[in-house]
N, C-alpha and C positions, 0 to 999 in steps of 0.2 A: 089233674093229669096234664102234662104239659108233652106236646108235640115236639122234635129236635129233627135232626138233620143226622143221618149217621152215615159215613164215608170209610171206605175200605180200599187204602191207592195202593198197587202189587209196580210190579216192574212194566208188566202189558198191560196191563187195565184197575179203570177208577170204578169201585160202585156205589153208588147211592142208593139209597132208601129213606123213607122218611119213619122214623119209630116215635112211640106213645109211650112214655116211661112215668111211675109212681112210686114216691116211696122208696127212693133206692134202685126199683126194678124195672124190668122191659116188660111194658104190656103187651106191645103188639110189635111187628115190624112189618112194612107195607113191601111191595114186589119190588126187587132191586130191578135199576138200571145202571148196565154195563155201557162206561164208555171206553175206548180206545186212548189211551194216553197220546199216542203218537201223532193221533188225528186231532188233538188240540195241542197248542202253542203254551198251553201254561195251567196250573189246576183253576186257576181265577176263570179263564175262559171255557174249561172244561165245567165246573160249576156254575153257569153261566146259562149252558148248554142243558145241564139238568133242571135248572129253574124254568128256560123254554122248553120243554118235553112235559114239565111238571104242569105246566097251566096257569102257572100262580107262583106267587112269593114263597120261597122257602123259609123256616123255621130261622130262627137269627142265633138259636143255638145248636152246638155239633158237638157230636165225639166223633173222633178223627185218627184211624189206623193206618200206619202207615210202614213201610217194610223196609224196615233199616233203624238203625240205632239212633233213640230220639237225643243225640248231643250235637252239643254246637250250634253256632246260630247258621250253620246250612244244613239241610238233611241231603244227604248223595242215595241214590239207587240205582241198582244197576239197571239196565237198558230202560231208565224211564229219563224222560227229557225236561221234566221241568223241575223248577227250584223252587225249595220250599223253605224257605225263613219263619218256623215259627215266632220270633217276635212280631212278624207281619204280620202272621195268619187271619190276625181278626179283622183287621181293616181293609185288607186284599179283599174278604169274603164279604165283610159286613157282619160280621157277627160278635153279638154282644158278651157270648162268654161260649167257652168252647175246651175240651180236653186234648190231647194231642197223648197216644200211645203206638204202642210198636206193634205192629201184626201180631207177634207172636200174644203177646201180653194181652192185644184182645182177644185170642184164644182161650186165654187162662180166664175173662172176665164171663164168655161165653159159658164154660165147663160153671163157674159158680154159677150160673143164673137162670139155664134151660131145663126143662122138665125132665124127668128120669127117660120118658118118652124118648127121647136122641141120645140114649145112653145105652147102646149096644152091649149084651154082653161077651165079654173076650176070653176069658178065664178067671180064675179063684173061684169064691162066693159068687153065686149069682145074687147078689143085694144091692141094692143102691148105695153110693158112695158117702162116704160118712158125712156126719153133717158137722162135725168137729176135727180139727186135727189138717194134717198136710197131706197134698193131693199133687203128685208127681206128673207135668203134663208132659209129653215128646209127640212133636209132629214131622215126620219127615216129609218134605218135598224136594225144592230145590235147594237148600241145605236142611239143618236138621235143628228146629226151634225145640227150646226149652224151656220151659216157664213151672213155678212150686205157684199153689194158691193155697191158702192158709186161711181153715176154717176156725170162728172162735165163736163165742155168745156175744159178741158186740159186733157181727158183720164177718168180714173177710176182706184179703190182701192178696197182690197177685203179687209176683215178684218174676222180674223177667229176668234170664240165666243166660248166659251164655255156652251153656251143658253140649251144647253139639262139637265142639272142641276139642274137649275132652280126646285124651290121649285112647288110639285102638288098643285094646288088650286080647290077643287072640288064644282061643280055649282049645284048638286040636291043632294037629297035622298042619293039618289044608291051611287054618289059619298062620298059620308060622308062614308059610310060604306067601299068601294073600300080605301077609305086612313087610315081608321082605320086600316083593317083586314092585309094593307102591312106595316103599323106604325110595325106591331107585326114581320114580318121579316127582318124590313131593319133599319136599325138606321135613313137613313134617307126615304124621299118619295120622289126622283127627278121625274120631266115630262119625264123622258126617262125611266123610269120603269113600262110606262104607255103605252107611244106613241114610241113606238120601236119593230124590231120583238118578242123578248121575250115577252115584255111586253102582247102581247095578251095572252099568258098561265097564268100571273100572273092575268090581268082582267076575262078568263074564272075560273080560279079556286076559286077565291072570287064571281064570279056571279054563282057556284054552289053553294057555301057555302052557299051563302043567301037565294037559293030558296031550297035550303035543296036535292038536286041533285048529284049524283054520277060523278064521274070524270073518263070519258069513254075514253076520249083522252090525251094520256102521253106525244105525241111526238110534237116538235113545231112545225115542219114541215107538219106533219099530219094535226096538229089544222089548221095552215093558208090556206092548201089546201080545207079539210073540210068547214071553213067557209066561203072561198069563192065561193065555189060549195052551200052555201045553205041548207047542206045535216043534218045538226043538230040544233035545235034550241038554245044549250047553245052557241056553237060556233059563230052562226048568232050575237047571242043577245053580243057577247063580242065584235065580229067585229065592230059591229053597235054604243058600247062603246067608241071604237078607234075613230072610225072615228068622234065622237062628241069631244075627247079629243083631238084629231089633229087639229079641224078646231079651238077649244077652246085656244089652246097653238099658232096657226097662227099668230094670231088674237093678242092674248097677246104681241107677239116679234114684231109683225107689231108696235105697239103702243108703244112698248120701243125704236125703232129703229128710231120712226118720217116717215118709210115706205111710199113710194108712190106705190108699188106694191109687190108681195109675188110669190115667186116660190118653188112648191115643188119639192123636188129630191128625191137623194137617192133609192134603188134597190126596196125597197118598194113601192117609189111612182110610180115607171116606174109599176109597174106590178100592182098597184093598181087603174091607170089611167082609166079603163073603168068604174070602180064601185064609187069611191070617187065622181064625179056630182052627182050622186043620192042620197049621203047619208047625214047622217047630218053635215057634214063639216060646207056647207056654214052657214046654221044656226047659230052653233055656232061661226065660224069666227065674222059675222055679231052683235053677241049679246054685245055689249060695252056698253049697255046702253046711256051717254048721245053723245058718239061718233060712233052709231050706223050710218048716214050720212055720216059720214069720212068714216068708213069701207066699205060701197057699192061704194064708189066713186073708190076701188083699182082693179085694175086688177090682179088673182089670175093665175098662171100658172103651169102646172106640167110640167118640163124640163125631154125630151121624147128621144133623141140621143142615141143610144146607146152606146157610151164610155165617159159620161162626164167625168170621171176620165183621161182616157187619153188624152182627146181633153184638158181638163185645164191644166194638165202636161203640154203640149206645147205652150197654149196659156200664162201662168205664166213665159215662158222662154221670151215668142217672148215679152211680155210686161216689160219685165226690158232689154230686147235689148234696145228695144224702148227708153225707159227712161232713159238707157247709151246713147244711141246716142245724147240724147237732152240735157244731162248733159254739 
């Protein structure tokens, strides 16, 4: 059993943990520590910072998530202030061998690796996700990750996507209008301007416009607290928006992917987990027309753990151990 270091950097904060991995897998993962990006000068000082908190020397190997597209020898994030050259990574740190993945991707490494236990269920089958075959993941937050993990008899593969992109295709009315009225401020219409946190302000502010309604909520924060309390009808009615474009966009990736089951993530879906069964997800998941059949046959999950991000950081490491060892 060997001890690692597993790191999870967002735009506003770094978290650390220290995980026990074997065999490919995450045995344990120890209580994260949250720091503030902003409040250190660099992630070298910032992990610095966690080895003083920690008491002791950290682990001299990592897996290492991080929130933006691992190319190029800079990684850019939005409001996060330091720079991060993976060619450096290890001599910055001191570490003797170490993985580097993309948030989302340790999302997808989480879903292969966690007990059924954090595996909510959402719709279809209530069973556990297949243990073979491909596995459709979509998390919306602050835009909208995608990742296929792909189960086989020799392990598994994650594959990070760029699926939040993906052109809006709207199924009623209301929709036709919703993609007109954001044609007018975005050059383009991606499903992540839709189905993502923000996106709920840009659905509330076109479903005032349409019913000729005043725009009483500015803040987004506000807006998703508001409509999940119930407390406004314009709000309700955007929510309600979402969740039919959520289960609509599911549905869609499931069917690009050849999917045999779907997992939502992302901090949205953790906090959306009581409300999403009720609402009209399934439905539209469900609506394919002539592959309407195929779609009730998948098992839908919302992945519920509280650190998928850190748990895939480690389990992304402990799975290319693995697959050095058998090289």
């Amino acid at each position: 059993m060997k001890e690692i270091v597993a790191l999870d950097i967002g735009g506003t904060h770094a978290r650390f943990a220290l995980a026990k991995i074997k065999d490919g897998h995450v045995v344990s993962l120890g209580e994260a520590t949250t720091l503030k990006c902003a409040e250190h000068a660099s992630l070298a000082l910032a992990w610095e910072a966690f080895e003083r908190q920690l008491g002791r020397p950290v682990p001299r190997e990592a897996g290492i998530a991080v929130a933006c597209p691992i190319t190029g020898d800079v990684l850019k994030m939005t409001n996060n202030p330091w720079i991060i050259q993976p060619a450096q990574l290890g001599s910055r740190l001191k570490l003797d061998d170490f993985v580097l993945v993309n948030d989302f991707g340790a999302v997808g490494h989480a879903v292969a690796q966690v007990g059924p236990e954090y595996m909510n269920h959402l719709c279809g089958p209530n069973i556990d996700l297949p243990s073979k075959g491909t596995i459709t993941i979509l998390g919306p937050g602050t835009g909208l990750g995608v990742a296929t993990l792909l189960r086989g008899e020799n392990g598994y593969h994650v594959i990070e996507t760029e699926g939040g992109h993906m052109d809006f295709s709207p199924l009623d009315a209301i929709e036709d209008h919703i993609l007109r009225a954001l044609r007018d401020r975005f050059r383009r219409v991606s499903v992540e301007r839709i189905v993502s946190g923000p996106g709920l302000t840009n659905l509330y502010e076109v479903i005032a416009e349409l019913q000729d309604r005043p725009i009483t909520i500015k803040d987004n924060r506000t807006l998703w607290t508001t409509a999940m309390e119930g407390s406004d009808t314009l709000a309700s009615a955007a929510l309600e928006r979402f969740f039919l474009s959520l289960g609509a966009v599911a549905g869609d990736l499931a069917l690009a992917h050849g999917a045999h089951g779907v997992v939502v993530a992302g901090g949205l879906g953790q906090r959306l987990a009581h409300i999403l069964p009720q609402s009209g997800f399934a439905e539209r998941f469900l609506a394919k027309g002539r592959f309407e059949a195929m779609m009730g046959e998948m098992p839908v999950k919302i992945i519920t753990h509280p650190q998928p991000g850190l748990y895939g950081a480690a389990a992304a490491y402990a799975s290319k151990v693995a697959h050095s060892d058998m090289a």
